[in-house]
C-alpha positions as CSV (number, residue, x, y, z in Angstrom):
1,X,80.6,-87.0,-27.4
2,X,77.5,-89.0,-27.7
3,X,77.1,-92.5,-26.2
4,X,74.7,-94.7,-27.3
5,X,72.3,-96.2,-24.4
6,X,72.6,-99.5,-23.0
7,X,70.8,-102.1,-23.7
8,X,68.9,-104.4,-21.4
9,X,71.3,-107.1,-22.1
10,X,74.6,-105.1,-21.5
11,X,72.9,-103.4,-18.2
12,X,72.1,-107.1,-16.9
13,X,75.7,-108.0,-16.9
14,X,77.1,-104.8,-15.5
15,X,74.9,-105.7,-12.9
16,X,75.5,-109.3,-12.7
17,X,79.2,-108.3,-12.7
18,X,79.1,-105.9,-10.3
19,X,77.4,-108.3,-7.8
20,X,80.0,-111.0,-8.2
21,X,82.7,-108.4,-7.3
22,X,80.5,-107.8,-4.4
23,X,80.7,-111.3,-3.0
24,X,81.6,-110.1,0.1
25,X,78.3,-108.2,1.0
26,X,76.3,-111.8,1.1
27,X,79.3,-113.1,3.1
28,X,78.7,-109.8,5.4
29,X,74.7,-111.0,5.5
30,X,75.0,-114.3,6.0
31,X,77.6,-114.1,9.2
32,X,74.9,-111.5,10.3
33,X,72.1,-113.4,10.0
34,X,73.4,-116.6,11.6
35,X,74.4,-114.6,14.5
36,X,70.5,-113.4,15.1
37,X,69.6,-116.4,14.6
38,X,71.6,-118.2,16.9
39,X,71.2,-115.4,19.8
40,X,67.3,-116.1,19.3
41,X,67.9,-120.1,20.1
42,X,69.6,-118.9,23.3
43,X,67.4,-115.9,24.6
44,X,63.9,-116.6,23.0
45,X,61.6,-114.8,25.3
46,X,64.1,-111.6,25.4
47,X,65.0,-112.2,21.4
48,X,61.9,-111.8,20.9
49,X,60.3,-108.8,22.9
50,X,63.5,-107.5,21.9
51,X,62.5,-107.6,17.9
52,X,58.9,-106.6,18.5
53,X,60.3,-103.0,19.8
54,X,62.7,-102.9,17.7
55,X,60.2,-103.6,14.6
56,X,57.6,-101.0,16.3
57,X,60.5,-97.9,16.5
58,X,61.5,-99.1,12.9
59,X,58.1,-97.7,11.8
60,X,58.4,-94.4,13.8
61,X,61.6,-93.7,13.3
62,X,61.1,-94.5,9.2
63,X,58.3,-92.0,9.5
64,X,59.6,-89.7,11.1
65,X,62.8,-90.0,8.6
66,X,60.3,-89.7,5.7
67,X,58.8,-86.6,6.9
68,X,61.9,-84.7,7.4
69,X,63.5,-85.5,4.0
70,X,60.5,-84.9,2.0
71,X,59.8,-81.3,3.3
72,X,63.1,-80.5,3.5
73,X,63.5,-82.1,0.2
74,X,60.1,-80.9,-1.7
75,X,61.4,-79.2,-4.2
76,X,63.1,-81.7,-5.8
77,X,60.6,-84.3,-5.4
78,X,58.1,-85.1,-7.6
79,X,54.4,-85.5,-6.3
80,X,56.1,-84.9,-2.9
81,X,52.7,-84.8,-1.2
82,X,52.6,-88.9,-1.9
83,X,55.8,-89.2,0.1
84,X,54.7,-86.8,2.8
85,X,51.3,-88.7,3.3
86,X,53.7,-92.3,3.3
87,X,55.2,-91.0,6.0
88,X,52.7,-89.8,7.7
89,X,50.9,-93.2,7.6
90,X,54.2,-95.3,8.1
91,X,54.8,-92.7,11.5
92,X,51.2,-93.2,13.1
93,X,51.5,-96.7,12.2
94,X,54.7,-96.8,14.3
95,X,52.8,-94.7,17.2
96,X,50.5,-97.3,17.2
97,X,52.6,-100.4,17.4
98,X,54.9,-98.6,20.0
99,X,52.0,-97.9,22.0
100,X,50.6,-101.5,21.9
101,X,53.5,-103.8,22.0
102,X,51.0,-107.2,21.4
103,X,49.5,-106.0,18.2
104,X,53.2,-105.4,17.4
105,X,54.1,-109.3,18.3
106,X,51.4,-110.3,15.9
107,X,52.3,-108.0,13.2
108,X,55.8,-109.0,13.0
109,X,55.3,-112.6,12.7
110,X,54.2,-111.1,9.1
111,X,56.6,-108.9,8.8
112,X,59.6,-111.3,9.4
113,X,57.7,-114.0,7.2
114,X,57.4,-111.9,4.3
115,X,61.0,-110.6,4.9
116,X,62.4,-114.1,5.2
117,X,60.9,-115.0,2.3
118,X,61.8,-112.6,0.0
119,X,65.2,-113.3,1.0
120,X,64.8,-117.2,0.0
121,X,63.0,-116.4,-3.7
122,X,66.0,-113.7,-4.2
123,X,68.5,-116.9,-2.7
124,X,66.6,-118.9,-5.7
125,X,67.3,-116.6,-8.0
126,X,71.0,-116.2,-7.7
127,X,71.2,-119.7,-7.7
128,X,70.0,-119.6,-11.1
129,X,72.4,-116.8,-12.1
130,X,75.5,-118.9,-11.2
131,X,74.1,-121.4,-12.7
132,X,74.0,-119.2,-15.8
133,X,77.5,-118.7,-15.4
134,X,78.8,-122.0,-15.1
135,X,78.9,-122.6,-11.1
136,X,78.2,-126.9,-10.8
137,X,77.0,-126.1,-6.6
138,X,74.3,-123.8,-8.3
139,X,72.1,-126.9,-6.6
140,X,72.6,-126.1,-2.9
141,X,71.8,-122.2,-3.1
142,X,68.6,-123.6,-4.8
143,X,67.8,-125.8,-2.3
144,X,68.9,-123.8,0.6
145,X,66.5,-120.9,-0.9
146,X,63.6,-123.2,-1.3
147,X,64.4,-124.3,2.4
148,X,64.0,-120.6,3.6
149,X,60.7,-120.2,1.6
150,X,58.8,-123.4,3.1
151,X,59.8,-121.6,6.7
152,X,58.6,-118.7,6.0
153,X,55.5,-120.1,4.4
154,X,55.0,-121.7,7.9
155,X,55.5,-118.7,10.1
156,X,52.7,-117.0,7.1
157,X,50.6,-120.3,8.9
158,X,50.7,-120.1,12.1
159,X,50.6,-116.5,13.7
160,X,49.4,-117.5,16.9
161,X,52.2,-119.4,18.1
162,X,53.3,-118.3,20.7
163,X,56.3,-115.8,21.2
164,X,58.9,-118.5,22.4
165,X,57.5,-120.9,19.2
166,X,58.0,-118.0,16.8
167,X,61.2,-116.6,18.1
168,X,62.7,-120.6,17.7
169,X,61.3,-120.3,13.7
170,X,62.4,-117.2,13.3
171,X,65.5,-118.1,14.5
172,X,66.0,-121.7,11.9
173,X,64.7,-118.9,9.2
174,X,67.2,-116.5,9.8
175,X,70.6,-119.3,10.5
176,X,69.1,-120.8,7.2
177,X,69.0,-117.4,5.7
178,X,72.9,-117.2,6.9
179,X,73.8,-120.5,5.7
180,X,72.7,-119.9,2.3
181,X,74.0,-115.9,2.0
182,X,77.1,-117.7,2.9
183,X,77.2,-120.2,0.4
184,X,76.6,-118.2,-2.3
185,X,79.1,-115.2,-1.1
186,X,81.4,-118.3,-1.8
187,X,80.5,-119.3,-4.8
188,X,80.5,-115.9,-6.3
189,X,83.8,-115.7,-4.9
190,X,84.9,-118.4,-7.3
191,X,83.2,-117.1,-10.2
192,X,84.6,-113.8,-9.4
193,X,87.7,-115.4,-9.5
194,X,87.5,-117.2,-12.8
195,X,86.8,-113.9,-14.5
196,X,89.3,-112.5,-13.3
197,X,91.5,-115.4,-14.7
């Protein structure tokens, strides 16, 4: 029998939906990311040699992944050969950073800026959502997301800090990152709980 296709509206609150029922998952982040966070405070120098080769085998080992599944995979791909060469450049890439551990360090004060930030503007814009729905604390998500973003801008400002300087902002980044996962795993919770209702 023929279904007519969804429109954008009803595909925005399946999805909407289905990430309040998910609450759980930012709960899951948050806990995760205060817990980096916190082992960073405590063991700065080794926090963060630790994260440089763990960045630099995230690249080979991506690669290397990427590779694999796109041979093995061709057939089904379309324009495999752009995934091949991805790969390629994302394993080489990796060769190189594993191979000089500094010009990792410097790369992944980037790396984690940009990350950290995209997790505040996506905080932002959840706060917005359950603020769409109803939810009064909407307000501290906002703020919370904001937070993360001006960190991250400031990690974007100053990549020559040193490895102990950017392991301590990369650990506020990430427990501020938790913090604000966590709040809004619980109020999703709520609103999850109100549809239910």
């Amino acid at each position: 029998m023929y279904e007519e296709p969804k429109g954008p509206i009803e595909t925005l609150e399946e999805d909407l939906e289905k990430t309040i029922k998910h609450w759980w998952m930012f709960l899951i982040l948050g806990i995760l990311a205060i817990g980096v966070g916190i082992w960073l405070f405590f063991t700065p120098m080794q926090g963060y040699a630790a994260l440089t080769v763990f960045f630099a085998l995230t690249f080979l080992i991506s690669g290397l992944a990427s590779i694999f599944v796109t041979i093995f995979n061709r057939k089904a791909i379309p324009a495999w050969g752009w995934n091949l060469v991805s790969g390629i450049l994302m394993l080489v890439l990796g060769v190189i950073l594993v191979a000089n551990l500094n010009l990792s360090a410097d790369v992944l004060a980037f790396y984690v800026a940009f990350a950290v930030m995209f997790g505040g503007f996506n905080t932002i814009g959840y706060a917005f959502t359950t603020k769409s729905l109803g939810d009064n604390g909407w307000g501290w998500n906002l703020a919370l997301g904001i937070l993360v973003v001006i960190l991250s801008i400031v990690l974007l400002l100053h990549p020559v800090f040193t490895a102990l300087t950017i392991t301590i902002w990369t650990g506020i980044a990430f427990v501020s990152l938790g913090v604000s996962f966590c709040m809004l795993a619980y109020r999703l919770s709520k609103t999850n709980s109100l549809l239910k209702k």
